[in-house]
N, C-alpha and C positions, 0 to 999 in steps of 0.2 A: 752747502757744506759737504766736504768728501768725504763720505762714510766708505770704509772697507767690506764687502760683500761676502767673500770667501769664507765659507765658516767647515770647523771639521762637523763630520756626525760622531752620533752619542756613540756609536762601535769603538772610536781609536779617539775617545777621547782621554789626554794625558793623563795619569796616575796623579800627577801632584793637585791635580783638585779633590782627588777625596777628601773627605772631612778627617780630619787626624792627622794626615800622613805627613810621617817623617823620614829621615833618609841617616846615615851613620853620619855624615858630614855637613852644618849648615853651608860651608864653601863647594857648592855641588856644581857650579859654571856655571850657576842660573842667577835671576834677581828674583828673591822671594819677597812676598811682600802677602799682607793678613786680611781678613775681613772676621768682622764679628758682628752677629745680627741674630733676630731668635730665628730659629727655624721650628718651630716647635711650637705649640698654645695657639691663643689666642691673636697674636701676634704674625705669625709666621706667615702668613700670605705676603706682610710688605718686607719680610727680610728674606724670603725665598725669590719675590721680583726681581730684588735688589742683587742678590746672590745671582743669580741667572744671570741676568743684566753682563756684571761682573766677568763670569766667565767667558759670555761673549766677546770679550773687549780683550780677555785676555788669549785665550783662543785666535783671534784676527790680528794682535797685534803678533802671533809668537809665528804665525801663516805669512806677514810680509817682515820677516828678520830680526824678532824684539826688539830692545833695545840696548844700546850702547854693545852691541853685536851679541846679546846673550838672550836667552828667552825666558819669558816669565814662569814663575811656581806661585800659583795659591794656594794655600792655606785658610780655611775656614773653621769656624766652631759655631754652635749653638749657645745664644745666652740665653734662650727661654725668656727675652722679656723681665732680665732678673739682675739687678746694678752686683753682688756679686758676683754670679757668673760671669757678667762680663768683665769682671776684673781680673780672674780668675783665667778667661780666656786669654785676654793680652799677655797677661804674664807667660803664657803657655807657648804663645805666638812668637813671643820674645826670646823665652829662654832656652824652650827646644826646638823650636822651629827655626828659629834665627830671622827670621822676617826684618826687612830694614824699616817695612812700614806697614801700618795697619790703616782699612777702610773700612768706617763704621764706627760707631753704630748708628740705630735710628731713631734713639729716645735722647732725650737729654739725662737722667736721672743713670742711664745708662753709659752715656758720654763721660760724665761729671766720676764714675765708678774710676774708668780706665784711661781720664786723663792724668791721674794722678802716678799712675803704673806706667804712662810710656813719659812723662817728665822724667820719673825718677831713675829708667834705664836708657835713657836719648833717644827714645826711637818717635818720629813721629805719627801722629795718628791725621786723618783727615774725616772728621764726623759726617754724614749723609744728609739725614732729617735733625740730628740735632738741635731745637732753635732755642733754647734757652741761651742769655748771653751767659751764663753765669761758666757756659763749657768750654769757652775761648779766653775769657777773662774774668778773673776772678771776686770774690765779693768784697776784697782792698785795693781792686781797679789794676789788678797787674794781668798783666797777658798772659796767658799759660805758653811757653815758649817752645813746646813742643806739640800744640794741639791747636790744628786750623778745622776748617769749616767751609760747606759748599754751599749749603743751603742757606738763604736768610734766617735771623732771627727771630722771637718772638718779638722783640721791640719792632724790626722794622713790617713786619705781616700786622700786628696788633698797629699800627699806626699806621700802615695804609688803608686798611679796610673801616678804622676810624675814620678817617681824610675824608675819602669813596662816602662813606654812607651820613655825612655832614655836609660835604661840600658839592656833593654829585648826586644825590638821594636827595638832600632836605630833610635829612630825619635829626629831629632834635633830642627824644627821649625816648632811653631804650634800657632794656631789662637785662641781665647776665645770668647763665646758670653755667656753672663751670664745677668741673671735678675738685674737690679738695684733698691736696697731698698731692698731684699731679704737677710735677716742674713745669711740663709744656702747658696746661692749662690753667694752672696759678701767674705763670708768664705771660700770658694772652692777655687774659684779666687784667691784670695788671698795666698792662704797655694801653690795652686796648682804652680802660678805663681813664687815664693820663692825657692819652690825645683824646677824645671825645670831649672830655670836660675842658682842655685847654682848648677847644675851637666853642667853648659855646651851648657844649650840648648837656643832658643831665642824666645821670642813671639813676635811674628809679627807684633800684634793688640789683640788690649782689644775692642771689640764691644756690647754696651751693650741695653738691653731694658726695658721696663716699664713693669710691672705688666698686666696689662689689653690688650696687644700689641696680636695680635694675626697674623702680617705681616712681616717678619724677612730678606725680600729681597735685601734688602739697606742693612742693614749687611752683611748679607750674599754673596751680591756682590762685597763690599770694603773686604772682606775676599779673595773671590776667587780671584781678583787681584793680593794678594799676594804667591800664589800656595802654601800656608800651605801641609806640611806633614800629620797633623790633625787638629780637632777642638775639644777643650775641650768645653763640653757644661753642666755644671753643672744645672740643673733646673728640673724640675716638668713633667708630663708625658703628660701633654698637649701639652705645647709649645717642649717638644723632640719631637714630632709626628709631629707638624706646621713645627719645625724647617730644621727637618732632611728632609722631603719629599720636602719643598722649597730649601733645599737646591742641592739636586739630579734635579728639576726641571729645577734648573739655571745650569745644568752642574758639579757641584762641586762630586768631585768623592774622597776627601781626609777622612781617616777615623776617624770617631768619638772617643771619649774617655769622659769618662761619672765617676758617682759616684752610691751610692746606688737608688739613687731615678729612674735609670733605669732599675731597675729588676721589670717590670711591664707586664704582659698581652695582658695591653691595648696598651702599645709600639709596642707588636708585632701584634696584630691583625690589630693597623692601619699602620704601617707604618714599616712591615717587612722588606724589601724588600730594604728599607732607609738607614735602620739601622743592615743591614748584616753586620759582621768584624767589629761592634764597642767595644771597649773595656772597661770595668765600674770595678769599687770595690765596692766590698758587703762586709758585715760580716759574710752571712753567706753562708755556702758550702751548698747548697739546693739538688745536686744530693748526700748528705751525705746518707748512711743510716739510720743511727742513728736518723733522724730524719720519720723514717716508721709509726712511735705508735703516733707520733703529727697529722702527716699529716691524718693517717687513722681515729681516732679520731673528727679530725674536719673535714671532708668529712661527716662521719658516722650524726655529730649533726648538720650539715646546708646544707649538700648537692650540697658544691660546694668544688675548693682545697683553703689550704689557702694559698697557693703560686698566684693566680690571681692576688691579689695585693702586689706581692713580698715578700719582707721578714718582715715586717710589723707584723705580727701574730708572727712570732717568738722572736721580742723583746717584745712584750706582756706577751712570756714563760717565757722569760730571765729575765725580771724585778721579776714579780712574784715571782721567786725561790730566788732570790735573799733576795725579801721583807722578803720572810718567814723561810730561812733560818739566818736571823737578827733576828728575833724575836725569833726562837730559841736559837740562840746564846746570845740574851738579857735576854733569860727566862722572858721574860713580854710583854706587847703590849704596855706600857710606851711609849711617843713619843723619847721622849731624850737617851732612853736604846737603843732604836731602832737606832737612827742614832750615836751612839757610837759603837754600833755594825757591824753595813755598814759603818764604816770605818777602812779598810786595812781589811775587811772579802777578805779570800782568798777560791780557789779550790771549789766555788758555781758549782752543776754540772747542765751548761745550755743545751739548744737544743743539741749544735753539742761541748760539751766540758767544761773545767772548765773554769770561770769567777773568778775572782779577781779585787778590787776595790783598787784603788792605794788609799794611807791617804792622800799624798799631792796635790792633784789634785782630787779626787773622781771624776776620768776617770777608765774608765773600759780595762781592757786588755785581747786581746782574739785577733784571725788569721784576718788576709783579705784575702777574698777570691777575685783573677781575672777573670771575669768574659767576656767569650763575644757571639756575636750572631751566629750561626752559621748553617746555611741552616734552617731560621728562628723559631730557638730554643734556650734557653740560657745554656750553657755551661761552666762551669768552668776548669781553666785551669792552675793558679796555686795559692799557700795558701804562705802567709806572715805571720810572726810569730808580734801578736799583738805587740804595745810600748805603752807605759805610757802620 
């Protein structure tokens, strides 16, 4: 894959990526287009990846001639991880910034905020990490007609890594502890629960906890009671690190099975050793080649990898080519040419391979990648051919 190398330095880097900035005229001779992610809390590592990422791409693309001969303006805001602000943000992106399109965000609960705000003024959005289906289509089975997606969903992550650890493991019976009130891990639960038991298999227990819980031992103990084969743990890289090492504490020696939000760093630096032999799905194959020119690229302009916060950064690439191969194929920055064109756009060439945008669902289709830990390192192990 032909990545572009050229990148400017942080000295003359463009005015229009400051966070805010506006200009007297949304018609400035450029194509603007949004990002909204937290940059701020708890959160902020996978939406500053992401943001980075971003700039990159916009940066390299404005170095060989933007497009449709103009050059790109971003536009960013901070949502702090916060379904208001993020709505708050869109709206802002739209009404004075003028953006014809926004990328992001990375939560679903976040998604579900500001799809409702770019329907309702035509601008399309393209969600990053989003995997709730509920942020593409809605809970009376209609499409959100302005709001696509790069990343797989909860159903199709939750029913691979199902498949994988019934069909490919042998595990028959296995335990759940998942955040409650969490879209993305109520959504796991969920999808993951559905295929497990339609192949066969049984869950034990559904053990669930609050948001702000940072003691998982009471769970964790009415689990090992039941000597699960594993424990799916859909959730965040915090409570994986609380959870997994409380659970090795109390004895529990059964192995984990996870989703994307465990391709993380910080999983391994604190809590290697926990989380040995667990098994997650990603989307993306990280030991790919193909991805040499991303990775060396963003090392080169920030000086760390963008793999520390997992694959984050690379649906930041994935959106982007996407955006801007729309607006190619729209030949305008029009909002509505734009999102007529991101839908059923096929063979987009992302990070690690082509992406295609299904029209009836505006879900993305592309591999899962099986990912697990392994003499604590993350490894992948086998690829799934993406579904709709």
């Amino acid at each position: 894959m032909k990545k572009v190398i050229a990148l400017l330095t942080a000295a003359v880097l463009s005015v229009s990526l400051l966070a805010g900035c506006n200009s007297d005229s949304a018609d400035s001779g450029t194509i603007r287009i949004g990002f909204v992610g937290p940059l701020t809390g708890d959160s902020q590592p996978w939406g500053e990846a992401q943001l980075n990422e971003i700039k990159l791409c916009v940066e390299n693309l404005n170095n060989n001639g933007g497009v449709l001969g103009k050059e790109v303006e971003l536009f960013y805001y901070d949502n702090r991880a916060d379904n208001i602000e993020s709505a708050n943000a869109a709206k802002r992106l739209i009404q004075e910034d003028g953006v014809c399109a926004i990328l992001g965000p990375n939560a679903s609960g976040a998604a579900n905020a500001m799809a409702s705000v770019c329907d309702e003024n035509s601008v399309p959005m393209i969600a990053t990490n989003a995997t709730n289906p509920s942020v593409t289509v809605d809970d009376d089975g209609n499409v959100r007609p302005y709001v696509f997606r790069v990343c797989l969903t909860d159903t199709q992550f939750g029913e691979s890594i199902a498949s994988y650890a019934y069909s490919e493991m042998g595990l028959r019976n296995v335990a759940i502890l998942y955040e409650v009130g969490s879209d993305y891990s109520m959504g796991l639960e969920q999808s993951f629960t559905a295929s497990f038991e339609s192949l066969g298999g049984t869950i034990l227990t559904t053990e669930g906890y609050k948001t702000d819980d940072v003691d998982f031992r009471a769970q964790l103990s009415a689990i090992k009671e039941l000597n699960p084969d594993a424990i799916f743990l859909p959730a965040l890289y915090k409570q994986i690190v609380l959870a997994t090492n409380q659970a090795r504490e109390l004895g529990e020696d059964a192995i984990f099975l996870g989703t994307d939000s465990w391709f993380s760093d910080d999983v391994l630096a604190a809590a290697a050793a926990s989380v040995e032999g667990a098994v997650f799905t990603a989307a993306i194959d990280t030991e790919s080649e193909e991805l040499a020119d991303i990775k060396a690229e963003y090392l080169d302009a920030y000086g760390e990898e963008i793999d520390t916060m997992g694959t984050t950064g690379y649906y930041g690439y994935d959106a982007f080519m996407v955006l801007i191969a729309a607006i190619e194929k729209a030949g305008s920055d029009d909002p509505t040419a734009i999102r007529d064109a991101l839908e059923g756009i096929t063979d987009v060439e992302g990070c690690i391979g082509p992406l295609s945008l299904d029209a009836d669902t505006h879900n993305t289709q592309r591999v899962v990648a099986i990912t697990t830990v392994e003499n604590g390192a993350f490894k992948t192990i086998s690829l799934y051919g993406g579904s709709k």
